[in-house]
NUPA-307477 format. One record per atom (N, C-alpha, C, O): residue in three letters; chain; atom name; x, y, z. Coordinates in nm, 2 decimals, always signed. Example, Ala and Ser with C-alpha at 12.3 -4.5 7.8 and 13.67 -1.06 7.14 Angstrom:
2
<node rest="ALA" kette="A" atom="N" east="+1.32" north="-0.57" up="+0.78"/>
<node rest="ALA" kette="A" atom="CA" east="+1.23" north="-0.45" up="+0.78"/>
<node rest="ALA" kette="A" atom="C" east="+1.32" north="-0.33" up="+0.78"/>
<node rest="ALA" kette="A" atom="O" east="+1.42" north="-0.33" up="+0.85"/>
<node rest="SER" kette="A" atom="N" east="+1.28" north="-0.22" up="+0.71"/>
<node rest="SER" kette="A" atom="CA" east="+1.37" north="-0.11" up="+0.71"/>
<node rest="SER" kette="A" atom="C" east="+1.29" north="+0.00" up="+0.79"/>
<node rest="SER" kette="A" atom="O" east="+1.34" north="+0.11" up="+0.80"/>
! end
This chain:
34
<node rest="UNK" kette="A" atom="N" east="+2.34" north="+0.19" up="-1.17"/>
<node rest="UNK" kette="A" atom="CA" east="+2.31" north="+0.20" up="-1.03"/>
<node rest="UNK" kette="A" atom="C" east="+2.26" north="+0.06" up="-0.98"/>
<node rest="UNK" kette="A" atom="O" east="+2.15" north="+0.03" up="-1.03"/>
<node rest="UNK" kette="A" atom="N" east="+2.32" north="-0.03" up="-0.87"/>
<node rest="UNK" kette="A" atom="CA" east="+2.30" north="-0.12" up="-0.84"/>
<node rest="UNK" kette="A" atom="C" east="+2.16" north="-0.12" up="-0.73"/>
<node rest="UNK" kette="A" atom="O" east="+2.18" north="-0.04" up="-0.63"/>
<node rest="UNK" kette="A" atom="N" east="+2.06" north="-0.18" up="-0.73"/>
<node rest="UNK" kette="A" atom="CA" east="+1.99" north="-0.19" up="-0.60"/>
<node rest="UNK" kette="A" atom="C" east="+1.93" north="-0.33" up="-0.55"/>
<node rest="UNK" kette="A" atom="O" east="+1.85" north="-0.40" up="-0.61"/>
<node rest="UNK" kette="A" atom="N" east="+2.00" north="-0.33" up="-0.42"/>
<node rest="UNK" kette="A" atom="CA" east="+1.99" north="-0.45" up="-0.36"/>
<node rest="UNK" kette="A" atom="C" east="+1.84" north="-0.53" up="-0.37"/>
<node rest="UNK" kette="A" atom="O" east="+1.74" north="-0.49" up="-0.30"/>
<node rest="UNK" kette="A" atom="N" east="+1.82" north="-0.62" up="-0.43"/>
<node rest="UNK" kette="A" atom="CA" east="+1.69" north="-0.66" up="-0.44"/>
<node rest="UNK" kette="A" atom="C" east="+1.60" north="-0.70" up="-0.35"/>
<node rest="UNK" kette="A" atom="O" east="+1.48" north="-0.71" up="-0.35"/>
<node rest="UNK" kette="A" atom="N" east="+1.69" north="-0.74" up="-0.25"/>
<node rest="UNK" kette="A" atom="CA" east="+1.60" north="-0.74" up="-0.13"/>
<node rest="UNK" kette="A" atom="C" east="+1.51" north="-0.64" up="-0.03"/>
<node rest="UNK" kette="A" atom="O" east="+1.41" north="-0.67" up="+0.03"/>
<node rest="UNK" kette="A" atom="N" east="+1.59" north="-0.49" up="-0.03"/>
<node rest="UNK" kette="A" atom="CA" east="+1.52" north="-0.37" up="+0.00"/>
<node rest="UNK" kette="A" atom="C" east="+1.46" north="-0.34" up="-0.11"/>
<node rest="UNK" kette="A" atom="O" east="+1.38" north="-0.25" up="-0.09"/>
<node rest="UNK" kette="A" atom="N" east="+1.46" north="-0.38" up="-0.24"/>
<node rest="UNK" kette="A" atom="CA" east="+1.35" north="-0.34" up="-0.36"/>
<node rest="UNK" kette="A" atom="C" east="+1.22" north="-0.47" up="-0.33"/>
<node rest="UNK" kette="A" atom="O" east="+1.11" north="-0.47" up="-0.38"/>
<node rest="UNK" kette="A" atom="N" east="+1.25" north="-0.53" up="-0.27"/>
<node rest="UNK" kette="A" atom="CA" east="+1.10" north="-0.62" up="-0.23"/>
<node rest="UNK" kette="A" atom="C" east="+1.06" north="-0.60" up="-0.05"/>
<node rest="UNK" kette="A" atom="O" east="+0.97" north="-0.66" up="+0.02"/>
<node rest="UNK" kette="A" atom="N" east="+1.14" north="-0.52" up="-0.02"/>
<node rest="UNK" kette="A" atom="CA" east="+1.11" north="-0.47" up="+0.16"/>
<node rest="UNK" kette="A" atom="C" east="+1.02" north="-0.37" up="+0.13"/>
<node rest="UNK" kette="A" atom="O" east="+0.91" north="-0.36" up="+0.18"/>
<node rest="UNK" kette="A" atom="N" east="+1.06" north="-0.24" up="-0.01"/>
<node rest="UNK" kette="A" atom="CA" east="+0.99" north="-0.14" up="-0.04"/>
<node rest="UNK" kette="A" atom="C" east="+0.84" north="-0.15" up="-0.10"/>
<node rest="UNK" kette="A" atom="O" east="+0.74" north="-0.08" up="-0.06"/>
<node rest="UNK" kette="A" atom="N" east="+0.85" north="-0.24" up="-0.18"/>
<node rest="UNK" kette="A" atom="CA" east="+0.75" north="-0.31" up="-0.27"/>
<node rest="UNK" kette="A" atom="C" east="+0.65" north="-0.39" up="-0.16"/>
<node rest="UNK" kette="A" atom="O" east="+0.54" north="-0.34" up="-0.13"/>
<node rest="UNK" kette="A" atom="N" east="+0.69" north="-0.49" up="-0.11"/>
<node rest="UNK" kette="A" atom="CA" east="+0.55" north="-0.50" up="+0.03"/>
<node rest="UNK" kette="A" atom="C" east="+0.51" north="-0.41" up="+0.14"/>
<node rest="UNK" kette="A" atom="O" east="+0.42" north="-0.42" up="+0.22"/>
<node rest="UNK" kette="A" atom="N" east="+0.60" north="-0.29" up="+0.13"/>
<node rest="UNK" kette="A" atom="CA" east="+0.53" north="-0.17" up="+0.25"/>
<node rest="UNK" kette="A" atom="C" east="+0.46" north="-0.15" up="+0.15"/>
<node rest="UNK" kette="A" atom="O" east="+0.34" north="-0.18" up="+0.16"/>
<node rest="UNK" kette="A" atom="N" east="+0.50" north="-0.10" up="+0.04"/>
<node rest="UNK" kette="A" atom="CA" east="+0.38" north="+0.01" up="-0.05"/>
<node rest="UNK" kette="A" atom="C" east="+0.26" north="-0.06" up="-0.07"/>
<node rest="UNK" kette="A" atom="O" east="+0.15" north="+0.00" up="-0.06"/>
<node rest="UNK" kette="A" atom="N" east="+0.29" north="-0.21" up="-0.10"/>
<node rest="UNK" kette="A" atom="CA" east="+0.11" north="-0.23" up="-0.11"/>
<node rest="UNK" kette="A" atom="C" east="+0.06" north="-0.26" up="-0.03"/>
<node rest="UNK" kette="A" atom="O" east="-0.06" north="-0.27" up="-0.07"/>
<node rest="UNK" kette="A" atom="N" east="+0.08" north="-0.31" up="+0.13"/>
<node rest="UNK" kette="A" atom="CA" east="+0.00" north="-0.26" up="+0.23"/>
<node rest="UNK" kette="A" atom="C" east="+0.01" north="-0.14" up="+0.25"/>
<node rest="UNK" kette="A" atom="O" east="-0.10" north="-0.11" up="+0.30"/>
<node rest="UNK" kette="A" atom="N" east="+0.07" north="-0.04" up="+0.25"/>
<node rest="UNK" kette="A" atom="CA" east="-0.01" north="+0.13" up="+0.26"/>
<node rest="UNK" kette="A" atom="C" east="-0.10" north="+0.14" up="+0.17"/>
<node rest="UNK" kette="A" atom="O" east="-0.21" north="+0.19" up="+0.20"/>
<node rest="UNK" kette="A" atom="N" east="-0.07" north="+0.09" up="+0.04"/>
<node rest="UNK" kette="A" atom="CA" east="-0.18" north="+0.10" up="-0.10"/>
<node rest="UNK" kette="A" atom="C" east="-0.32" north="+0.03" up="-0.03"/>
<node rest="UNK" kette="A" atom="O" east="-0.43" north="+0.08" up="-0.04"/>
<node rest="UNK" kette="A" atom="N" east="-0.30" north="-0.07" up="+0.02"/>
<node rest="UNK" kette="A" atom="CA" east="-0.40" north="-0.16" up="+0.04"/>
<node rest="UNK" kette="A" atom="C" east="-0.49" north="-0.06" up="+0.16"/>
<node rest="UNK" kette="A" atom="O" east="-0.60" north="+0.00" up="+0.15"/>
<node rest="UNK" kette="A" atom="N" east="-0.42" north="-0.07" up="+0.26"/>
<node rest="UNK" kette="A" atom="CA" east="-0.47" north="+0.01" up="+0.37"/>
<node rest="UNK" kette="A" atom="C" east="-0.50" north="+0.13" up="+0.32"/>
<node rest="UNK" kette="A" atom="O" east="-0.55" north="+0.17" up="+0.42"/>
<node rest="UNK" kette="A" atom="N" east="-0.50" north="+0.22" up="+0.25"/>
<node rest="UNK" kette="A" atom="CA" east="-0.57" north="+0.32" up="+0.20"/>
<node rest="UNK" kette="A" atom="C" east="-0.69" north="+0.32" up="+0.12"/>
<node rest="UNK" kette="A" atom="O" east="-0.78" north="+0.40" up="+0.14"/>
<node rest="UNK" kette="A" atom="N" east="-0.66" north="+0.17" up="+0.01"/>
<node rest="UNK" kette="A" atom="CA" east="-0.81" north="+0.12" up="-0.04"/>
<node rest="UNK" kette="A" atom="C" east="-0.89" north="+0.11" up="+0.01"/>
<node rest="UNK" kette="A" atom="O" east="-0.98" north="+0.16" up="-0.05"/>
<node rest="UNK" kette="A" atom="N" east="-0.92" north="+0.02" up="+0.16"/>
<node rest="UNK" kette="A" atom="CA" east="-0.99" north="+0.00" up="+0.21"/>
<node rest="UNK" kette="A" atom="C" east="-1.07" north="+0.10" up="+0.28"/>
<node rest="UNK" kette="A" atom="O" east="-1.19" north="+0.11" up="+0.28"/>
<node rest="UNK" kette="A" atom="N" east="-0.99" north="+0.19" up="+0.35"/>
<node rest="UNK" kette="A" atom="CA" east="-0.99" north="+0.33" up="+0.46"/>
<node rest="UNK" kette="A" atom="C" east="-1.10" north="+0.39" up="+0.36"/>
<node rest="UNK" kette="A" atom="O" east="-1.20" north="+0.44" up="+0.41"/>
<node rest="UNK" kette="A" atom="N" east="-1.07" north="+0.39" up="+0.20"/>
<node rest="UNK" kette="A" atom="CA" east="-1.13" north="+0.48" up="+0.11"/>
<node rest="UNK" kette="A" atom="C" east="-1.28" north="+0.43" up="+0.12"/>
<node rest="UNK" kette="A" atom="O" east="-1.39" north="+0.48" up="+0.12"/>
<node rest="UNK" kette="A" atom="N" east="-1.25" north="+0.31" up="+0.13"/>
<node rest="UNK" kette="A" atom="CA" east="-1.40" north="+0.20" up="+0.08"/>
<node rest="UNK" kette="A" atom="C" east="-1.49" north="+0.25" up="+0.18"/>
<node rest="UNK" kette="A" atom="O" east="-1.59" north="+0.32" up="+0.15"/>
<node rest="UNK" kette="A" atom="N" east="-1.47" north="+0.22" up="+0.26"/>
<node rest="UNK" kette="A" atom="CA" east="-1.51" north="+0.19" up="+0.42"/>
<node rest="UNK" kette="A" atom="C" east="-1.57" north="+0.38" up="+0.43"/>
<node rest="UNK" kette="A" atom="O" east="-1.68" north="+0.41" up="+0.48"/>
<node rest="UNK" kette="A" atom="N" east="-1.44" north="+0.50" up="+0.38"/>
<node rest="UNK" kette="A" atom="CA" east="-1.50" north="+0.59" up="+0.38"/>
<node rest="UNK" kette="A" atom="C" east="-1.62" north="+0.61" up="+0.26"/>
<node rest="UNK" kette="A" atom="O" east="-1.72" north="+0.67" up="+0.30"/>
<node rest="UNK" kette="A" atom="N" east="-1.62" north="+0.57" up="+0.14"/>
<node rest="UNK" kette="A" atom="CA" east="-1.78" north="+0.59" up="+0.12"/>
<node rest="UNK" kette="A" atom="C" east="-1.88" north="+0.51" up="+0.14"/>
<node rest="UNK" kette="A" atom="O" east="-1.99" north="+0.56" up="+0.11"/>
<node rest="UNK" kette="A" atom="N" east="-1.88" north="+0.40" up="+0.17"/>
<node rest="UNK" kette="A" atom="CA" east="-1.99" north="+0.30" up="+0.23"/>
<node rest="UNK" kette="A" atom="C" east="-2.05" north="+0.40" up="+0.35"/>
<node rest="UNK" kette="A" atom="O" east="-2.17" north="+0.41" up="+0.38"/>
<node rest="UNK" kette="A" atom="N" east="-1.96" north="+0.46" up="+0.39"/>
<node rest="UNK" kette="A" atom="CA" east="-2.03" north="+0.55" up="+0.54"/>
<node rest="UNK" kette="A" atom="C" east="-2.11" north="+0.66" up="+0.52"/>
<node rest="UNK" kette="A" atom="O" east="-2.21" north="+0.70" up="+0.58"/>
<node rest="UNK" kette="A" atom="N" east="-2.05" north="+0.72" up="+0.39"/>
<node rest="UNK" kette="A" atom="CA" east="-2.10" north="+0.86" up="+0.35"/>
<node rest="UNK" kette="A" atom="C" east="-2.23" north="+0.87" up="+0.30"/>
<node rest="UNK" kette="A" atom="O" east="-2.30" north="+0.97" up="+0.31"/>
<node rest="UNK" kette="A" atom="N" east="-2.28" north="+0.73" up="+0.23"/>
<node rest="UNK" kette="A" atom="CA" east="-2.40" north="+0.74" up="+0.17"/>
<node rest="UNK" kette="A" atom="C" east="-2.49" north="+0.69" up="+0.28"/>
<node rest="UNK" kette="A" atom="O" east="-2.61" north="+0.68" up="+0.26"/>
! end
C-alpha cells in the first residue's frame, strides 16, 4: 500500500501539535489543582 508522504508528514505535524496541546492543557491542569 502506497502512502503519499506528504500527507504522512501533514498527519505527523497535526498529531504533535494536538499531542503538544494536550501536554500542556494537562500541565497547566495540575499546576492549578494543587
Amino acid at each position: 500500500m502506497y502512502v503519499n508522504p506528504f500527507w504522512f508528514g501533514v498527519l505527523a505535524t497535526v498529531g504533535a501539535e494536538i499531542l503538544a496541546i494536550i501536554v500542556v492543557a494537562f500541565i497547566q491542569y495540575m499546576k492549578g489543582d494543587k
